[in-house]
N, C-alpha and C positions, 0 to 999 in steps of 0.2 A: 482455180483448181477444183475439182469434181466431190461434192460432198456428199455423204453416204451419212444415211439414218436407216438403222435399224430397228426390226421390233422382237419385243422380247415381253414373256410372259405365259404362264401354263396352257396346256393342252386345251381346246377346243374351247380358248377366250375370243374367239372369231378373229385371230392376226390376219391371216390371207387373206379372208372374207372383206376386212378391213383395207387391206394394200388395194384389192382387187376393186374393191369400189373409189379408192382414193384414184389410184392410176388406169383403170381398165386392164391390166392384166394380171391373169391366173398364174401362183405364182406354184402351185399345185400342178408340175410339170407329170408325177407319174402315175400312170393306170391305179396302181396301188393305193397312193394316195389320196386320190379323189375315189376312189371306193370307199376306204378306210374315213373319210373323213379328218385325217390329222398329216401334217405337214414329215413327213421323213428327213428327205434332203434340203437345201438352203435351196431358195427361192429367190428371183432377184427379177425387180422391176427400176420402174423408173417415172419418176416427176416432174410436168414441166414446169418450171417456174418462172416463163415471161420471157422472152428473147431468145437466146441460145442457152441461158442457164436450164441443167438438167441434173435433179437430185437424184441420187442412185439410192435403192432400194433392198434392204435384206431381209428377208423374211426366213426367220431361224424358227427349225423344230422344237413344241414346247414340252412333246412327253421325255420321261425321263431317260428312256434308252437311248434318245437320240440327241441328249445335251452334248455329247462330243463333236455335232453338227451344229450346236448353237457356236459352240465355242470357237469353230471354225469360223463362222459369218462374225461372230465379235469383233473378230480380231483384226480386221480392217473398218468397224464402224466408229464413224465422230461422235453421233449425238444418237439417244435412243428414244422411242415409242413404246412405252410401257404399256402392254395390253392387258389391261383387267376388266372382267366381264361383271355388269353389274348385279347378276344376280347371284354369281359365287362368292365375289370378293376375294382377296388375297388369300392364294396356293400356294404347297408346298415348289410348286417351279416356279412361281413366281418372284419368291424368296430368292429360291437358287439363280436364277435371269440375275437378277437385280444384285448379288452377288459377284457373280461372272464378270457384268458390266464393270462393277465397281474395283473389279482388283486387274481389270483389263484396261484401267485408265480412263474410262469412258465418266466425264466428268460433268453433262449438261445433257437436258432433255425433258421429257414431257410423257405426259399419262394420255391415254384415252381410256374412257368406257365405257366399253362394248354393252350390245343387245339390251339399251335403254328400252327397245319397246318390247320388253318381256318382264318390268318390273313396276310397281308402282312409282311413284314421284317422291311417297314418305323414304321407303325404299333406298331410291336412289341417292337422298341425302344423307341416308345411316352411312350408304355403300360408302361415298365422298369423304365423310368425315375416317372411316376407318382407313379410307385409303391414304389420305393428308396423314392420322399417326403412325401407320406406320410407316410412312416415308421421313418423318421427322428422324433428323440427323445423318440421313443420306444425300445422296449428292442429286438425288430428286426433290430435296427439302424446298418447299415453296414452286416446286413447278407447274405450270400450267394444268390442271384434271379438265380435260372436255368430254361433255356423256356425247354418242355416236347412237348409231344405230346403221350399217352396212346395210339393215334390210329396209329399212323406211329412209335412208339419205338422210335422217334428224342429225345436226350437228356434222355434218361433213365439210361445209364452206368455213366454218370457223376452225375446225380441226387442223385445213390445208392452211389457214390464216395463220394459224399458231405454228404449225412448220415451219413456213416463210420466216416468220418474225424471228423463229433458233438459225433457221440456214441463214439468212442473209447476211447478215455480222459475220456466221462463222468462218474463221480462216483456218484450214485442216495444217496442221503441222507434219507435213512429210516432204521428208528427202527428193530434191529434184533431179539426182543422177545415177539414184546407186539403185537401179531399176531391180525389182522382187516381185514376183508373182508364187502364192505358194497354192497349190493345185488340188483342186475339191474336185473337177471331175476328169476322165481321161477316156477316150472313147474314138470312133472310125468312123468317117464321114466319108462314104461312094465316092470316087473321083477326085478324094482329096487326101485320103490319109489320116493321120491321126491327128486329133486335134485335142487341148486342154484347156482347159478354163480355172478361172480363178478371178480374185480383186485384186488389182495392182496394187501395190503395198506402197513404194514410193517410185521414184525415176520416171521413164519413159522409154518404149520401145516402139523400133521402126522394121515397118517390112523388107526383107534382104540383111537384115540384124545376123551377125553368127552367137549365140547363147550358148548356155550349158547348163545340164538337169543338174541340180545338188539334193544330197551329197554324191551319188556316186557317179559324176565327173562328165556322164554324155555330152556329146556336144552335139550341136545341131543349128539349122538354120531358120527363121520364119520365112514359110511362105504363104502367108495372108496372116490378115485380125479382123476381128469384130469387135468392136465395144455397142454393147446392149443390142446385139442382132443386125449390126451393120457395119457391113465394110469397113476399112479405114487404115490409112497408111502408117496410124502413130497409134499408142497406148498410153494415157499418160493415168499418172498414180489417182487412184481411187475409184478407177472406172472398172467397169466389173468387161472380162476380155475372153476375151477364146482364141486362141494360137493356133495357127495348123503350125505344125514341126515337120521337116524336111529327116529323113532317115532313119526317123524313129520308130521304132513299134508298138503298141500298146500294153505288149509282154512285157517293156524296156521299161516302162512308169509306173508307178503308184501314187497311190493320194497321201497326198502330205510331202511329196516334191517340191523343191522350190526351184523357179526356172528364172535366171539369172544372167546376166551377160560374163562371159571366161574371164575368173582371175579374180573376181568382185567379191567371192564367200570364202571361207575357210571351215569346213565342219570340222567337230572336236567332237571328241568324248567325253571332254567333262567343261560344264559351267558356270560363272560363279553368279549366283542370282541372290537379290534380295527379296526374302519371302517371309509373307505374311499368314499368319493360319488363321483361319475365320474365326472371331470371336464365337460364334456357332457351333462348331467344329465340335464331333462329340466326345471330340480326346484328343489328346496330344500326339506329335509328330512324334516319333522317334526315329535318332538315329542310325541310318543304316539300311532305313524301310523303304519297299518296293513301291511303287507306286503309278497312276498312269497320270503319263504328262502331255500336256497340253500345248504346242504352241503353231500359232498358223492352223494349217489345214492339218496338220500332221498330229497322232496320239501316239503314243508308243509310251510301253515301260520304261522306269528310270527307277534310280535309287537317290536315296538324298543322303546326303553326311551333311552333319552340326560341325564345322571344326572346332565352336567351342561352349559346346554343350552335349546334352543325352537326347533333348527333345525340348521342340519348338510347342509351349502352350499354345491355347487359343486366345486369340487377339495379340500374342508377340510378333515383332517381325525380327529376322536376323540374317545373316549371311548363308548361304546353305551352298554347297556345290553339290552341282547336280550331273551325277554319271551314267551314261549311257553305251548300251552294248555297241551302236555303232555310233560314228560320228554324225553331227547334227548342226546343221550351219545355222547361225543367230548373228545378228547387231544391238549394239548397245543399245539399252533402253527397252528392246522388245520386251513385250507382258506375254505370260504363262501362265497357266492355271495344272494347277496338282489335283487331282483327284481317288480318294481313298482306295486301294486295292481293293476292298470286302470290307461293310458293302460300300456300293459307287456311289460316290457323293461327293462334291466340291467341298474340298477341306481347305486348301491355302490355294495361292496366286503370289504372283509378286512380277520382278522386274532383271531382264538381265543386265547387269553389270559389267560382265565380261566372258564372250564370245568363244575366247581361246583358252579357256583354264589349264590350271596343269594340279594337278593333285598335290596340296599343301600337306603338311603336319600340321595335327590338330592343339591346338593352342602356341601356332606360329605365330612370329613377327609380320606375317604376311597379314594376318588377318585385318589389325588394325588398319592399312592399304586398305584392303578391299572394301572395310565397311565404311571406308570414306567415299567410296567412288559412286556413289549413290546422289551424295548434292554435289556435285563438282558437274561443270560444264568449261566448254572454252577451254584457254590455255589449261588450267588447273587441271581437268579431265587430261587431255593430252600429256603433258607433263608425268602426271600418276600412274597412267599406262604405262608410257616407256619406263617408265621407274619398276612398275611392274615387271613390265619383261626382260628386266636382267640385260646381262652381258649378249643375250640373241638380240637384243632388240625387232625394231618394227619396220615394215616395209610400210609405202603410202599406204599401199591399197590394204594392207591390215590396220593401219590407221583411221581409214577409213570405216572398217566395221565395229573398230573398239570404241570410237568416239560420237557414230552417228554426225559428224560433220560434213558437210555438201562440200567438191571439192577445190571451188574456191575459196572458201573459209578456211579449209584447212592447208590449201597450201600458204596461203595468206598469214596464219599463225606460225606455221613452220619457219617463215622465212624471219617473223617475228622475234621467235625464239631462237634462233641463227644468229642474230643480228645480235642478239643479248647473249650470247654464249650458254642458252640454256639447254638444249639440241643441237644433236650436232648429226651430221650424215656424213656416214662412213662410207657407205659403198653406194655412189652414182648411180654401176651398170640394174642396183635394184632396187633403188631408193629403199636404201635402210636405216633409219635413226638408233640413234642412242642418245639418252640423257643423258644430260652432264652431271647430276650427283651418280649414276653408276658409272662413268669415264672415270670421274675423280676419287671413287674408290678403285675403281683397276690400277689407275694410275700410281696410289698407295702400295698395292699390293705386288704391282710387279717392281715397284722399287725396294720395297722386303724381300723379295724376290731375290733380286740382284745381289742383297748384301746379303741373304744368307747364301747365296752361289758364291761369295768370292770368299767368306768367314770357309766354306767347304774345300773349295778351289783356290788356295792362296798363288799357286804357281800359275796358274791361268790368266791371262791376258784378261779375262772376260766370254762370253758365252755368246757361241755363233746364233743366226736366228731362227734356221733348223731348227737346233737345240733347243731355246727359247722355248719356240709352237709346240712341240713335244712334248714341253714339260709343263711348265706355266699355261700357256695358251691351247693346251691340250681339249677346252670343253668351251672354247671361245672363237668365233667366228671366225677366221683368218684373215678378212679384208679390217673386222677392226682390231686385229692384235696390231698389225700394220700400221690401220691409223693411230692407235696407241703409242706406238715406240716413236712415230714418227712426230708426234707433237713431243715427247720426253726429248727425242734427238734436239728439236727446234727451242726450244724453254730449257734447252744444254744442262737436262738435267739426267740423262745416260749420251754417252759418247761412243760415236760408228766409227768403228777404225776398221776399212774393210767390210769386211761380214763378220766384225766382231763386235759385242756388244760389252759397255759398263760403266761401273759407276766414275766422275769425275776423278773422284778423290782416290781411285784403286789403282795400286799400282804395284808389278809383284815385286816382294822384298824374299832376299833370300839370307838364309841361316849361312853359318860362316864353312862348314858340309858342303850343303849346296852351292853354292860359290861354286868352290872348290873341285866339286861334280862337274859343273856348268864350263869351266875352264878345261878342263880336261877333255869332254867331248868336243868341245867348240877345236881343241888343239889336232885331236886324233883325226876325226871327221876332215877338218882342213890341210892337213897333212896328206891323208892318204888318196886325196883327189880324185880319181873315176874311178879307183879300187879300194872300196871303203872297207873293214872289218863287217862281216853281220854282227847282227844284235843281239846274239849269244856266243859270237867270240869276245863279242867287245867284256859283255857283263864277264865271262868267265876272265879272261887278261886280267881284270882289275879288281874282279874281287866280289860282283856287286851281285844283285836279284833285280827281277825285273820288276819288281813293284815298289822301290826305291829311285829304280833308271828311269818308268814311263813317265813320271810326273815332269821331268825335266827334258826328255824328248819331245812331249808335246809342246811346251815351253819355246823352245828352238824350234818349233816347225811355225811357230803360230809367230814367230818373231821373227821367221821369214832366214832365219841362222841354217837349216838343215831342212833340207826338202825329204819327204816318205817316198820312195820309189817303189814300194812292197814290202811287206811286213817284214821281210827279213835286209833291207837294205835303207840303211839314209843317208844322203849324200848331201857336201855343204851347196850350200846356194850358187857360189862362185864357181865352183867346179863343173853345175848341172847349167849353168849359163852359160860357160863357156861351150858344153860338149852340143847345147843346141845351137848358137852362134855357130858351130862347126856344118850342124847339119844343115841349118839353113844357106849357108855360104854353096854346100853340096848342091844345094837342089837349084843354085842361081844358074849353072851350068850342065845339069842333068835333070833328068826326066823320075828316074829311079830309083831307088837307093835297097838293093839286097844284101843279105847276109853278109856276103864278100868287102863288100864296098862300104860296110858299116864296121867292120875290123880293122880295114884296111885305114880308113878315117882315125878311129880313134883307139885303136890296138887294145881293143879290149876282147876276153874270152868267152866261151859263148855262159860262162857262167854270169859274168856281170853283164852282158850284149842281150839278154833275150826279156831281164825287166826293165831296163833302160828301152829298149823298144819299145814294151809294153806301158810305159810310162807315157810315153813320147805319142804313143795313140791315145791313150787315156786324156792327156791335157788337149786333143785334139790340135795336135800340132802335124801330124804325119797321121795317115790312113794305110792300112793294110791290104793290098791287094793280092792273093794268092803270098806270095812268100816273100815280096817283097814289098814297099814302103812309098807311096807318093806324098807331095807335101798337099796337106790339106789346105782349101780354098783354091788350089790355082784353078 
């Protein structure tokens, strides 16, 4: 896999001068630049190193206006080339470089020191020694110092030696499927359309690939790549690329896009990062405060919130979420840098944690979660996610971005955790997870649930599962309330009777009243056969209100005693199975069945005749055609 070294270090320390003699190319692509003498935009060569090995090359802007350009080429570099000039010595950017590097992960690399033949030799050993302290205690502490000179070739053979000797060992840690590019340049090539560039961050992309721009959702196709100025049918991570894109416009893009394959990202508004404020730093964060944020190619405003604190000192690190006006797609792990509103200057960095935030309360239970999720990897990582994500739980492919796991390993864990009943997948059609310590408090809660529904509803059989999702399941995904009930059904700890749901032990008891109620109806209803009382002669005959009568109507209807025909008729069971038995008997020998021939059956008037019909299409048992009635299915 394709290794990238960067250099990093103040304004006109001779970096390009340096690349440009290391590799033969200028990495000083614009008129501007090479007027100006100072590097603008990221520069990008390349090294050979012996067979088909080829080191890739970043040459970052070192004045201060264009550290937002450094920060971009950072953010894909393994190892860096510290460029300090020997006769300035250590700069205010070179500070800030070294900085950058440091809170972007970049944990190994090497010094050169530039324009040895403009200083003397006592000189150059003051320079050395200043340079050795202050790298003491950073992550350059004991790194290689070799004096150069770009314009005399002094020190160049051993400078490329001391490369070799960091690259070769190095194994770049990135992702082999979950392909990123986030885009530093966007521009129209004659005859081809628009094309974009960038460093492959991890995966791999192929020519005829269908992708999509994030965040805002483009899609589109490749048609061609280059990696470092040449053709090529693949892209794979760490290689610096150019895409032509298929439909796109270059209205359509901006820098700081990430170009991705459909389905793979999720922007958010808000995310949960662990961040670090430079011990440097000339003041404290405080919470609430606007800032510009750093990650990939992209800069943009953000606000930070402490959940639990006012303000992050210098050299603390803590949990911070960080919100943003639009959504902004990230993977776990990715590094950011924060930079002061007024004045600019790299103040903290740190590391995302989680991808998909959602806006907590400050001194929540959540937090202690989040500030763990920082050393967890593997199952543990996975695990704490979905534990994070509540009762919505995780699809793969946001699995995928919450945990930075390649997607053999992760399905590999999944099935691990499956197998252990510690994960569990509810919905197949979109591979969804949920953990099992959030099942087994659903589980809890919808069995309290239950018993404060029957302690409410003693006359109820139990509660359909409608009802149920409506109330209960109301902020809960519906394929796992589902799976929910249907593991309680199987561990026969609620009982289906029907589409009726409840607990074991429930069963309705009735008052020596209700009895008494209960028989009474059961007697009238079955007496009066396909001419029943409505259900305000009934209530007035006997005395009663209708908020007394419904509790034991439903009762009877759910216990299958007295069917609803319409709000003002119920009819017993036996009587409405008989009078369909009739109809259906009707239609064994006829085609039809009208008004006439529905009287004539079962001599009813058209007072009880017109919701008995209407019943009778409702259950989809007869169809209505113009005025008369066929039997539904034939």
């Amino acid at each position: 896999m394709p290794v990238i070294m960067g250099t990093a270090g103040h304004i006109d320390h001779g970096k390009t001068s340096l690349v440009k003699a290391l590799t033969g190319i200028n990495c000083d692509r614009l008129a501007e630049e090479q007027k100006r003498g100072i590097t603008i935009e990221l520069g990008f060569a390349y090294l050979d190193l012996g067979g088909e090995e080829r080191l890739g090359v970043i040459d970052v802007p070192g004045h201060e206006r264009f550290v937002k350009n450094m920060v971009a080429g950072a953010a894909g570099i393994d190892f860096v080339l510290l460029v300090i000039a020997a006769d300035e010595g250590v700069m205010p950017q070179t500070r800030e470089h070294l900085e950058i590097c440091s809170l972007l992960g970049i944990r190994t690399g090497l010094v050169a020191l530039t324009k040895t033949d403009m200083v003397e030799e006592d000189w150059l050993e003051l320079v050395r020694e200043e340079v050795s302290a202050y790298l003491s205690g950073s992550f350059l502490d004991g790194a290689p110092v070799v004096p150069v000179s770009a314009h005399t070739g002094t020190g160049l053979d051993e400078l490329r030696a001391r490369i070799l000797e960091v690259s070769r060992p190095f194994a770049p840690d990135r992702r082999s499927d979950l392909f990123r590019l986030p885009m530093d340049r966007i521009f129209t090539m004659k005859g081809h359309g628009t094309v974009v560039t960038g460093t492959s961050i991890s995966g791999t992309l192929r020519v005829g690939e269908d992708v999509r721009v994030y965040p805002a959702g483009r899609d589109s196709r490749v048609r061609g790549l280059q990696v470092h100025g040449a053709a090529t049918g693949a892209a794979r991570a760490g290689e610096r690329t150019a895409v032509n894109l298929h439909g796109l416009e270059v209205a359509d893009l901006e820098r700081g896009d990430v170009l991705a394959h459909p389905g793979t990202l999720f922007p958010a508004f808000v995310w949960d990062v662990e961040l670090t404020c430079l011990a440097s730093a000339p003041q404290a964060l405080k919470h609430r405060t606007e800032v510009h944020f750093h990650h990939g190619s992209r800069e943009i405003l953000a606000r930070l919130f402490f959940p639990d604190r006012d303000r992050l000192e210098p050299g603390q690190t803590a949990i911070c979420q960080v919100r943003f006006s639009r959504p902004m797609p990230a993977v776990f792990g990715d590094r950011c840098i924060v930079r002061s509103f007024s004045p600019l200057m790299t103040v903290a960095g740190g590391r995302v944690i989680n991808p998909l935030g959602r806006k907590i309360r400050r001194h929540s239970g959540d937090l202690e979660r989040l500030a763990a999720l920082g050393g967890m990897t593997g199952e543990e990582l996975l695990l704490a996610q979905l534990l994070l994500s509540g009762r919505g739980g995780l699809t793969l492919a946001e699995l995928r971005v919450m945990t930075d796991m390649d997607s053999k390993t992760l399905d590999k864990t999944l099935q691990t955790l499956g197998g252990r009943q510690r994960a569990f997948q509810f919905d197949r059609e979109s591979s969804r997870f949920v953990s099992a310590e959030v099942l087994e408090v659903l589980n809890a809660e919808c069995l309290e649930f239950l018993t404060g529904y029957h302690r409410r509803e003693p006359m109820r059989q139990g509660i359909s599962r409608a009802e149920l999702a409506s109330s209960f399941g109301r902020a809960m995904h519906p394929r796992l309330l589902h799976f929910l009930v249907e593991r309680l059904v199987r561990a026969g700890r609620v009982v289906l009777e029907g589409d009726i749901l409840r607990l074991p032990e429930h069963s309705v008891s009735l008052a020596a009243d209700q009895s008494g109620l209960r028989a009474l109806m059961e007697k009238t209803f079955l007496e009066a056969g396909l001419t029943p009382p409505t259900v305000k002669a009934f209530l007035e005959e006997n005395g009663l209100v209708q908020k007394d009568a419904a509790p034991m109507f439903r009762l009877l209807q759910e216990e299958g005693v007295l069917v609803k025909v319409s709000e003002e008729f119920y009819y017993a069971r036996v009587a409405m199975d008989g009078l369909i038995g009739k109809v259906r008997d009707f239609f064994a020998v006829n085609n039809e069945l009208g008004p006439q021939d529905f009287r004539d059956l079962t001599g009813l008037s058209r007072k009880f005749a017109i919701p008995v019909l209407e019943y009778l299409d409702k259950e989809k048992i007869t169809i209505r055609v113009g005025d008369k009635r066929q039997l539904r299915g034939r």
